[in-house]
PAZAPA-4460 file (N, C-alpha, C; in steps of 0.05 Angstrom, whole numbers, plus 32768, in hexadecimal, padded with zeros to 4 digits):
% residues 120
    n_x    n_y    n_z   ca_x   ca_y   ca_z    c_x    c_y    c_z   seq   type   mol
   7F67   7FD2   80D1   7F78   7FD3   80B9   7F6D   7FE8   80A6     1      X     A
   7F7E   7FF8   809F   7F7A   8009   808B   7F89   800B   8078     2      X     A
   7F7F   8002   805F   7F85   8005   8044   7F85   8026   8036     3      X     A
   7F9C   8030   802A   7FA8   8049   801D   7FB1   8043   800A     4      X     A
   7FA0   804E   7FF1   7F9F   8046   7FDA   7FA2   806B   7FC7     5      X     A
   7FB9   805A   7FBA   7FB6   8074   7FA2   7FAE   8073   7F89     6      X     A
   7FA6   8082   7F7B   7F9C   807A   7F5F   7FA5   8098   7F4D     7      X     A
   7FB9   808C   7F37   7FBF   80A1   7F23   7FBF   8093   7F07     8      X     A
   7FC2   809B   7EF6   7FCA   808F   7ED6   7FBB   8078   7ED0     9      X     A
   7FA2   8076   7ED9   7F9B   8062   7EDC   7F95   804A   7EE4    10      X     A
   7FAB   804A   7EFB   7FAB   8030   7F06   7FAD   803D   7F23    11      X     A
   7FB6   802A   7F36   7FB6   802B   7F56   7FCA   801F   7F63    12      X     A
   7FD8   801D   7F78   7FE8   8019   7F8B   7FD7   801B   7FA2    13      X     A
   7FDE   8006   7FB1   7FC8   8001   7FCC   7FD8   7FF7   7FE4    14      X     A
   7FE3   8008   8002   7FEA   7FF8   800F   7FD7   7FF3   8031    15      X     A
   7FE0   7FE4   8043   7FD5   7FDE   805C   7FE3   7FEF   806B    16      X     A
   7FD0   7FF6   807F   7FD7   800A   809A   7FCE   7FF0   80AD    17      X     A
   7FDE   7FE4   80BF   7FD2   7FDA   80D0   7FCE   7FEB   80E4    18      X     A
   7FB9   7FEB   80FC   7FBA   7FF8   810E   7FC2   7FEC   8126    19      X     A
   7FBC   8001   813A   7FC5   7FF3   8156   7FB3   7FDD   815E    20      X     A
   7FC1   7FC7   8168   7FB3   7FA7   816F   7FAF   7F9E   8159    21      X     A
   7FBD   7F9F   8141   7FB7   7F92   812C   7FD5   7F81   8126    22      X     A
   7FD5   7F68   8121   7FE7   7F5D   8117   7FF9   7F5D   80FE    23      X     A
   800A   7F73   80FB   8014   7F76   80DA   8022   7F5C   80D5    24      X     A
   8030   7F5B   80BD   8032   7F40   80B2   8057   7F43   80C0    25      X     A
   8064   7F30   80C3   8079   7F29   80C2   808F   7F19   80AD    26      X     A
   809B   7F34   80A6   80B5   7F22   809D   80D3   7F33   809E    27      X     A
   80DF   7F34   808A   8105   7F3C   8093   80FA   7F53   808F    28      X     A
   810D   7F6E   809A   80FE   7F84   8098   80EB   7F90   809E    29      X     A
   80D4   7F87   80AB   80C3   7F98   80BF   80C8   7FA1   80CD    30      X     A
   80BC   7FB9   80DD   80C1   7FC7   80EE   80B9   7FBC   810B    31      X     A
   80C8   7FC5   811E   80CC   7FB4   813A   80AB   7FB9   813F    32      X     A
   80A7   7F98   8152   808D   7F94   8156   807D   7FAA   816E    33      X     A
   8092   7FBA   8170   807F   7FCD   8183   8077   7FE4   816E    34      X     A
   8077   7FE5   815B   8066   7FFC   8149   804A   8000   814F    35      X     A
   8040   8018   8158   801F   800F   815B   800A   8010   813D    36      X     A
   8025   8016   8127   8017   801F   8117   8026   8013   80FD    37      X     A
   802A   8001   80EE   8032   7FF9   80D1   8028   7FFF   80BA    38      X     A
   8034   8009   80A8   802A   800E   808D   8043   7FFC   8077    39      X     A
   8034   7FEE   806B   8040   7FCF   8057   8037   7FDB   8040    40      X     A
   8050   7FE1   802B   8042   7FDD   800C   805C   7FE0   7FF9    41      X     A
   804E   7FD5   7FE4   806A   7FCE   7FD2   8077   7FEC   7FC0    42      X     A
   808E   7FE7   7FB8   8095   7FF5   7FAE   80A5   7FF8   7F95    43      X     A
   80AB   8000   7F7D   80AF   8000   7F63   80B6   8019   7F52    44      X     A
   80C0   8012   7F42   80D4   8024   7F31   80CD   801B   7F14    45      X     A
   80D8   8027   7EF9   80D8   802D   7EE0   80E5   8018   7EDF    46      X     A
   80EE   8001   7EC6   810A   7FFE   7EBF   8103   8001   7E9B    47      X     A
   8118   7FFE   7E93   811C   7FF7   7E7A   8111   7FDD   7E71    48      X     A
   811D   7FCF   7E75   8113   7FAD   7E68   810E   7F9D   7E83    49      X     A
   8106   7F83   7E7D   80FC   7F73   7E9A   80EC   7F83   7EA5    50      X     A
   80E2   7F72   7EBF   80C2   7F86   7ED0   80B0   7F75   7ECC    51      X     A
   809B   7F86   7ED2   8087   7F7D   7ED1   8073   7F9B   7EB6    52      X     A
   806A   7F97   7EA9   8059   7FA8   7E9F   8041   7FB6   7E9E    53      X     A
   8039   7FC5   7EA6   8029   7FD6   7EAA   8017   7FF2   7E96    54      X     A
   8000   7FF3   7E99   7FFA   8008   7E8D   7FFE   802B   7EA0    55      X     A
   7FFA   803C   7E92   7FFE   804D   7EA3   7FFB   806D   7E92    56      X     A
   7FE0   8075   7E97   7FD7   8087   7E7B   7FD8   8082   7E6B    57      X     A
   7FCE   8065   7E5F   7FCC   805F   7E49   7FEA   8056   7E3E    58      X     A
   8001   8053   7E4B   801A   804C   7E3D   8029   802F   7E48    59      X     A
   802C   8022   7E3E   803E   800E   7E4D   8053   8014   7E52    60      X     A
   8056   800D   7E6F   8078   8012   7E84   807A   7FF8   7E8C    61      X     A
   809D   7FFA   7E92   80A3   7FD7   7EA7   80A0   7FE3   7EC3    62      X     A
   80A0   7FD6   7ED1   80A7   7FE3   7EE9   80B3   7FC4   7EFA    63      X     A
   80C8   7FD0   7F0F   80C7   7FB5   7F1D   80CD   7FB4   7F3B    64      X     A
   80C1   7FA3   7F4A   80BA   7FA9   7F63   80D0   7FAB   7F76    65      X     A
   80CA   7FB1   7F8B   80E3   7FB1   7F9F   80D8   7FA0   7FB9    66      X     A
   80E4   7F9E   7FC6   80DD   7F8F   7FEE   80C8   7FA9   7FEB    67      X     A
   80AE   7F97   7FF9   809D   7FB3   8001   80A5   7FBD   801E    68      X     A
   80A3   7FD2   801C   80A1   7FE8   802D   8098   7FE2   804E    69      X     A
   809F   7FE1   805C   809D   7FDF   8080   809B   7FF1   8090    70      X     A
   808A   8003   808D   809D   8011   80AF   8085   801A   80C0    71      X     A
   808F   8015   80D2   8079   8019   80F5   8082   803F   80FD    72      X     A
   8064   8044   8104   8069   805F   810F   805D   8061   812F    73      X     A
   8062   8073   8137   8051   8076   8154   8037   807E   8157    74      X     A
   8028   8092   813E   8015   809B   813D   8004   8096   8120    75      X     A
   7FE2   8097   8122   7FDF   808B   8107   7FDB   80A7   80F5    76      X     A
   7FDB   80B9   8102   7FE4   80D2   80F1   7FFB   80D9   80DD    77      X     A
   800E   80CC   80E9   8027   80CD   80DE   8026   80B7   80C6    78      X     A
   8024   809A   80D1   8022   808E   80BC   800B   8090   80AD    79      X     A
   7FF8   80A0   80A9   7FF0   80A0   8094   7FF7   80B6   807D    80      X     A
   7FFB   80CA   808E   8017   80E0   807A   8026   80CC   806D    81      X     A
   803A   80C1   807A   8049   80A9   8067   804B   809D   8055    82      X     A
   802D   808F   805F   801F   807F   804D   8016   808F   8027    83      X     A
   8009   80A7   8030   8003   80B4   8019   801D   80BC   800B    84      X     A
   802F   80C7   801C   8048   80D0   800A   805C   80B9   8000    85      X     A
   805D   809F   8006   8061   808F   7FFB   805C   8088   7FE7    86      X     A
   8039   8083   7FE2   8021   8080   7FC3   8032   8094   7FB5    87      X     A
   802E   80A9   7FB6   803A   80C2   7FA5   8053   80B9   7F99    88      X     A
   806A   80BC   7FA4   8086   80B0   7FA5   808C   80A5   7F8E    89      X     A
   8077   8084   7F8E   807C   8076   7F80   806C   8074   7F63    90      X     A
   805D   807E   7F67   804F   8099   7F4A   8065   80A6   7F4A    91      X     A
   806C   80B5   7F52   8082   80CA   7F43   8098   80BA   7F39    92      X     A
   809E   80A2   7F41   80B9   8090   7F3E   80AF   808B   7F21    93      X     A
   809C   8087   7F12   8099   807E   7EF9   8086   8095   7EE9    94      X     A
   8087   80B4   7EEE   8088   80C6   7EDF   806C   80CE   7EE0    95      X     A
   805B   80CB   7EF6   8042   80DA   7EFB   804A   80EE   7F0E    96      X     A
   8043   8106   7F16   8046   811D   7F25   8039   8117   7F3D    97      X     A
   8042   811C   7F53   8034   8117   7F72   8013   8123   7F6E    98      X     A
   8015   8139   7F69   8003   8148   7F66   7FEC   813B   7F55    99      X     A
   7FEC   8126   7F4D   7FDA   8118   7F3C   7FCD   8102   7F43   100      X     A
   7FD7   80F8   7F5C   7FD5   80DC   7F66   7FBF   80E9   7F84   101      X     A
   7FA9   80CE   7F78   7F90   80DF   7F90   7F92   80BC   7FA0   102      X     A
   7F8F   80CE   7FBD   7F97   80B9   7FD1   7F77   80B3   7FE2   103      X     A
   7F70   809C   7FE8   7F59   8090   7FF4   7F62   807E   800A   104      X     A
   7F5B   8081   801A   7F56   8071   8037   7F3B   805E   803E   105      X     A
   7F42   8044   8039   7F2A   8034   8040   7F27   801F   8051   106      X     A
   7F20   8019   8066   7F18   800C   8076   7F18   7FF1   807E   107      X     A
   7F28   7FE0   807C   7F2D   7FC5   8071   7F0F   7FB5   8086   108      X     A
   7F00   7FB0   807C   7EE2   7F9C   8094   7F00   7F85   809C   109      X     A
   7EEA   7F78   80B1   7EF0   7F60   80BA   7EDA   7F4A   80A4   110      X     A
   7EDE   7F37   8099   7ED4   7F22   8091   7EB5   7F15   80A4   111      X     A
   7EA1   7F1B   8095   7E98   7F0F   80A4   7E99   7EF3   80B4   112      X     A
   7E8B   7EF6   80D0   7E87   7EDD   80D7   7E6F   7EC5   80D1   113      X     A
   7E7F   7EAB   80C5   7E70   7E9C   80BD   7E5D   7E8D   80D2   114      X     A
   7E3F   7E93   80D0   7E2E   7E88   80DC   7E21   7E69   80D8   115      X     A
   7E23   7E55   80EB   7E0E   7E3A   80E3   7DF5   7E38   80F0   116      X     A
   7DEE   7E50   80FB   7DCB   7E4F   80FB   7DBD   7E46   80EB   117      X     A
   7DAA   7E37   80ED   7D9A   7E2C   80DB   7DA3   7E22   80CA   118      X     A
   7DBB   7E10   80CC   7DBF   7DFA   80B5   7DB6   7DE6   80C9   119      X     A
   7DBB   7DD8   80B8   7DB1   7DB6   80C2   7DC4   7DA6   80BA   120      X     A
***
């Protein structure tokens, strides 16, 4: 699992890359279970009134969410192009410039495993 995270105006947008043999999540709107490759993350717009509120260079905006985002690609090259121009997108949807929004790729661990060695 790989997490693609953008960060502009102060704040961040973060979504999942599942990879191949990885279980993405299921619900209406995902992409057919043969994707070897899923990228999941939400997505959002400006409004006027209602939302949710947010800072964003120092200014308060509403913003309010949409069905997040689904879609399976064939290669993880591709979806991760996607993935970044997506982050951007939705920065630009509430008046940051693509060109401003710095994109990170991180590594999702597995949880470790809990050991009972040496308990009693």
């Amino acid at each position: 699992m790989l997490l693609i995270r953008g960060h502009a105006g102060g704040t961040a947008l973060t979504g999942t890359l599942y990879e191949r043999g990885e279980e993405p999540p299921s619900f209406r709107g995902a992409p057919d279970e043969g994707a070897p490759y899923v990228w999941v993350c939400d997505a959002f717009y400006e409004v006027e009134s209602g939302g949710q509120v947010q800072t964003l260079d120092g200014r308060e905006i509403r913003v309010a969410f949409e069905s997040p985002t689904a879609r399976g690609f064939e290669t993880r090259e591709r979806a991760i192009e996607s993935a970044k121009e997506h982050l951007r997108t939705q920065f630009a949807r509430v008046g940051v410039p693509e060109s401003e929004v710095e994109i990170e790729l991180l590594r999702e661990e597995p949880e470790p495993e809990t050991s009972l060695e040496g308990s009693v």
